[in-house]
C-alpha angles and dihedrals in degrees: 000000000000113000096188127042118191123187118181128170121203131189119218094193088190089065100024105225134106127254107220113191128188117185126174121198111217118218084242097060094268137115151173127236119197120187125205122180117205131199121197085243088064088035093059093041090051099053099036083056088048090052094051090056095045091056094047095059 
């Protein structure tokens, strides 16, 4: 079980796109990193899919 959750966004304004990080500490010492890169093409899409599901409740 994780006992620490870490989310972090970066902007690389040269690309254009966001770094989204998501790092969970184990209770061991251990501990996972996974690594998502966004463009503002996926970001729009995204959002414009999560309004869609906010209006139909």
């Amino acid at each position: 079980m994780a006992e620490r959750l870490q989310i972090n966004f970066e902007y690389n304004s040269i690309e254009d796109r966001l770094l989204l990080r998501i790092s969970e500490k184990e209770n061991q010492g251990g501990g996972v990193e996974y690594r998502f890169w966004l463009t503002r093409r996926f970001a729009n899409v995204f959002i414009k899919a999560t309004d869609k599901l906010k209006c139909e409740k």
